[in-house]
C-alpha positions in Angstrom: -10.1 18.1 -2.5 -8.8 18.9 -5.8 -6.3 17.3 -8.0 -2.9 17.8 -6.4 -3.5 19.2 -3.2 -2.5 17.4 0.1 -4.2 16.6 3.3 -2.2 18.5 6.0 -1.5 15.7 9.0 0.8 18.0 11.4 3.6 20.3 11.1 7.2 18.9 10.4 9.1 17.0 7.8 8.3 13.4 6.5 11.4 11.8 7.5 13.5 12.2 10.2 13.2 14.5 13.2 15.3 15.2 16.0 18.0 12.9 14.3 15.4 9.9 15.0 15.1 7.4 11.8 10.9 7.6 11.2 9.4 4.8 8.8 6.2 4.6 7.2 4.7 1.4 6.5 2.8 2.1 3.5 0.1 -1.4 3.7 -0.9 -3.4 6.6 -3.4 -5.5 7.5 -4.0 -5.5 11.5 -7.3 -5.5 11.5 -6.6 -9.4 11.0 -7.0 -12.0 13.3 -4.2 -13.0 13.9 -3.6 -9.9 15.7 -6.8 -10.6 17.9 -4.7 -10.9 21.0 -2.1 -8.3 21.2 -3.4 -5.5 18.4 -2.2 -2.3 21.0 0.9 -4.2 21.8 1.3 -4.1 17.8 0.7 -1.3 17.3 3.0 0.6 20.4 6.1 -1.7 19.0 5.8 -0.1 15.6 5.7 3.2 17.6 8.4 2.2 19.7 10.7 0.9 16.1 10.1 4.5 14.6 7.1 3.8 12.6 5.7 6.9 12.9 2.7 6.2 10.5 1.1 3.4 9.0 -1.9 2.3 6.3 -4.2 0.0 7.2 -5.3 -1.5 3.9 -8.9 -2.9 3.6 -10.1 -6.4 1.3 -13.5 -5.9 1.5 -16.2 -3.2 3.1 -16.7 -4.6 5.9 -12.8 -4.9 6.6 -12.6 -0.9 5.7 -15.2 0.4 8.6 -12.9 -2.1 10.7 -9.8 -0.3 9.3 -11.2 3.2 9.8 -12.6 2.4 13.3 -9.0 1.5 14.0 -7.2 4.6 12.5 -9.9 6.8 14.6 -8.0 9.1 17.5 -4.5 7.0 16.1 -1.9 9.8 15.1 -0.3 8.5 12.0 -2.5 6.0 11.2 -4.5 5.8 7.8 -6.8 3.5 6.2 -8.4 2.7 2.9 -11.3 1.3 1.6 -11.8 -1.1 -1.3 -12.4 -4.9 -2.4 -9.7 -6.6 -2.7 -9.7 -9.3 -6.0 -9.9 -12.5 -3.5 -13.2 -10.7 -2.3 -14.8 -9.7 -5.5 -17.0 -12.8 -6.4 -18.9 -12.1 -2.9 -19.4 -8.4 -3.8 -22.9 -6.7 -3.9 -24.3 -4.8 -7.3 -24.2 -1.9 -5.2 -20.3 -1.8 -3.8 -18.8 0.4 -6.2 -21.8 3.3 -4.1 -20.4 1.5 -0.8 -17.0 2.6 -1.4 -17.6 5.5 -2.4 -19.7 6.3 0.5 -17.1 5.4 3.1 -14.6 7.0 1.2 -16.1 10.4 1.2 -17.3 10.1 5.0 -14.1 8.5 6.6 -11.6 11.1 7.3 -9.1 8.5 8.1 -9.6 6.9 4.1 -6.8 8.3 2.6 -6.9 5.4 -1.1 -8.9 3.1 -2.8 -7.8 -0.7 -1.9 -6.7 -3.2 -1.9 -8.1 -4.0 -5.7 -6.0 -5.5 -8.6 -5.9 -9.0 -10.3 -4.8 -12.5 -8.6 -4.6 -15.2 -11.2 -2.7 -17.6 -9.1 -5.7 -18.1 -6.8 -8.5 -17.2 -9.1 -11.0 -16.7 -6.3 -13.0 -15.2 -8.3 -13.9 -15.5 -12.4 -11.1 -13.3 -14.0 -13.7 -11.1 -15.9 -14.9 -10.2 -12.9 -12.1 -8.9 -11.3 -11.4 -7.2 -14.1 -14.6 -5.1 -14.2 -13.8 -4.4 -10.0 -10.7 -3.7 -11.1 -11.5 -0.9 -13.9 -14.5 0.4 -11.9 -12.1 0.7 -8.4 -9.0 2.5 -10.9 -11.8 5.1 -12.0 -13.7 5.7 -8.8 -9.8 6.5 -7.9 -9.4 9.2 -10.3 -12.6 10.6 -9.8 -12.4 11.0 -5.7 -8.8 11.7 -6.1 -7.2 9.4 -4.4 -5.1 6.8 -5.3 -5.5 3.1 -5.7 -3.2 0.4 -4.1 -2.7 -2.6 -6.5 -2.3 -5.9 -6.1 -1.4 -8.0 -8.7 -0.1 -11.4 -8.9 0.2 -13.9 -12.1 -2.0 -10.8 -13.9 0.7 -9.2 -15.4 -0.4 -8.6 -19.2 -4.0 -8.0 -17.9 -2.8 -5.2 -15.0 -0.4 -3.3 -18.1 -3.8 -3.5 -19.8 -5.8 -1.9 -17.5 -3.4 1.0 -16.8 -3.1 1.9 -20.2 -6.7 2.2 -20.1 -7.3 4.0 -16.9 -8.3 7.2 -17.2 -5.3 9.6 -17.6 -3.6 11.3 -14.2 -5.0 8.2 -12.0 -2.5 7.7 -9.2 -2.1 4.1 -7.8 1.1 2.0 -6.4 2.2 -2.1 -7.3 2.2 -3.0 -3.6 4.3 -5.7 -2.4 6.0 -6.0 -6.1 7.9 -9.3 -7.2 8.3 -8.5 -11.1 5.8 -8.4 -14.4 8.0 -6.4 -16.9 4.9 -5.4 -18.7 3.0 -4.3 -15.9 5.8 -2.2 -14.6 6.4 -0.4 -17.9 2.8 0.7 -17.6 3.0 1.6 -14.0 6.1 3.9 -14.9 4.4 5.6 -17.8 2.0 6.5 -15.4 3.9 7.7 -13.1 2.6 5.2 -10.3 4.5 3.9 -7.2 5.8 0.8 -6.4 6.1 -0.8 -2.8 8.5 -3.2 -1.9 7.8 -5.7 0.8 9.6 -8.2 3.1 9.9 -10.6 -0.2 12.7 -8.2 -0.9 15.0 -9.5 1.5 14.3 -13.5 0.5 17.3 -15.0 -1.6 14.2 -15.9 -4.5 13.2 -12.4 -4.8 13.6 -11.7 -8.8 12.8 -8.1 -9.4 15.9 -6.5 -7.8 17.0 -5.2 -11.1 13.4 -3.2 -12.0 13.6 -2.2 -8.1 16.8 -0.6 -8.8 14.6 1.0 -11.8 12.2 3.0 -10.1 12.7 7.1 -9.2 13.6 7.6 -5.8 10.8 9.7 -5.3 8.6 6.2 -6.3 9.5 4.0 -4.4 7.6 2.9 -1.1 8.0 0.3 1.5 5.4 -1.6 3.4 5.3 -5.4 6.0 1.8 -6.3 4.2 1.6 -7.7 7.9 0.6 -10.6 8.8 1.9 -11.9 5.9 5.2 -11.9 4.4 7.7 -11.3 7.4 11.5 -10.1 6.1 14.6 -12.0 6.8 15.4 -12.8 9.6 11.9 -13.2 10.9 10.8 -15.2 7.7 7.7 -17.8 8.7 6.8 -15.9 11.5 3.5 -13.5 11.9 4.5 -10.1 10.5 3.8 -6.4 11.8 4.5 -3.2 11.2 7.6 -2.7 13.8 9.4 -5.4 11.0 9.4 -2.6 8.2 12.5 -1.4 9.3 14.2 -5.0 8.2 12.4 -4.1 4.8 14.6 -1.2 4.5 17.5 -3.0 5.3 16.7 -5.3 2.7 15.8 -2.3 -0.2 19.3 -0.2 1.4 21.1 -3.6 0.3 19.8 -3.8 -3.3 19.9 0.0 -4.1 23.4 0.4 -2.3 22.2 3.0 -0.3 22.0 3.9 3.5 18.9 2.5 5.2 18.6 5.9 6.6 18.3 7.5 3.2 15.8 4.6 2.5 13.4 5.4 5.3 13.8 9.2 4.5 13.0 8.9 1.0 10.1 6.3 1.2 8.6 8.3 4.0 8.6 11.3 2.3 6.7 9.7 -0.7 4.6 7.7 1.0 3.5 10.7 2.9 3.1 12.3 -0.8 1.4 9.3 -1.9 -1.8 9.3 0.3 -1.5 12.9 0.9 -1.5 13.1 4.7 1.4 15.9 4.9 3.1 18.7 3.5 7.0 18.7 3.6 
């Protein structure tokens, strides 16, 4: 697939149809365990809350053939496959291949991810997830797909590394909570950035730079299990709980959470390429 073009999911628009409000949420996690018990109910209550698609996001390989074996036969449902920075000190010489691999032969891989920086856990030696980091923002480009970024107390080194990516790499700041410099770079490239249930939590800082990004920019996403919005905060998070998210984003952008879902439907859809409007 070159540079630009789309993969075509089904007919239609990417937002709503029939005068039904759709959602997307843009990065999940259910292939965790703590959705062991009731993953189909999980999944037919995001159905049933007008979450009409949904990217399962991978932390490590063997969590991306998990993701893509549950995307398989799933309308709407999309997965990635990358190693996420918590991971990276247990990676093989041989990953950067192994994503690429599964990447190329999963029709249901639609980015690169979860890889960033996390220097609040330091899991693994920083330098290393650095060199993950650089290698997953260039296998990126070069598949073209596009990379979903965590980053979290990394904020000089992530502006760093998108500065130095190569040029026209597509990516997204999932679950975003502020780092001025790393958003400046993000928006020179023209990247995404995903807000997430912290959105709606009194302590969330970054509602001004929120307020900053292009409408047709901005994504929202649960990051389930973690993370659930106000007024299901401490409780196990899914994707049917998006919908508070855009309550929470309609709130700080003053807009309707109608528009909200229609807009980051629409470019989420454009994001991982899985429809044409």
């Amino acid at each position: 697939m070159g540079h630009g073009e789309l993969r075509r999911e089904e007919e239609g628009t990417a937002s709503a149809r029939d005068g039904v409000i759709e959602y997307f949420d843009s990065h999940c996690h259910l292939t965790d365990t703590a959705f062991r018990d009731d993953r189909e109910a999980v999944f037919r209550r995001a159905r049933e809350a007008g979450v009409t698609r949904l990217t399962l996001i991978a932390s490590s390989l063997d969590d991306a053939l998990r993701a893509a074996d549950l995307a398989v036969d799933r309308e709407g449902v999309f997965s990635t496959v990358g190693v996420h920075p918590h991971a990276v000190g247990e990676s093989r010489p041989d990953d950067l291949e192994r994503i690429r691999g599964l990447a190329t032969s999963k029709g249901s891989v639609v980015a690169i991810g979860e890889t960033g920086l996390d220097y609040f856990y330091d899991n693994a030696p920083r330098a290393q997830q650095r060199a993950s980091f650089d290698a997953q923002l260039a296998l990126g480009f070069d598949l073209d797909l596009p990379v979903v970024v965590h980053a979290r107390e990394a904020d000089g080194d992530i502006a760093a590394a998108l500065r130095n990516m190569p040029r026209g790499t597509r990516g997204v700041l999932h679950c975003f909570t502020g780092g001025d410099e790393a958003f400046a770079a993000a928006m020179d490239a023209g990247w995404y950035v995903s807000a997430s249930g912290i959105a709606s939590f009194k302590s969330f800082r970054a509602s001004d730079l929120l307020r900053e990004v292009p409408d047709d920019r901005i994504l929202i996403e649960t990051d389930s299990p973690y993370l659930a919005p106000v007024p299901l905060r401490g409780k196990r998070n899914e994707p049917a709980n998006v919908v508070h998210v855009a309550a929470a984003v309609a709130g700080l952008l003053d807009r309707s959470i109608e528009e909200v879902a229609r807009l980051t439907t629409q470019n989420a859809c454009r994001f991982y390429g899985v429809v044409t409007a």
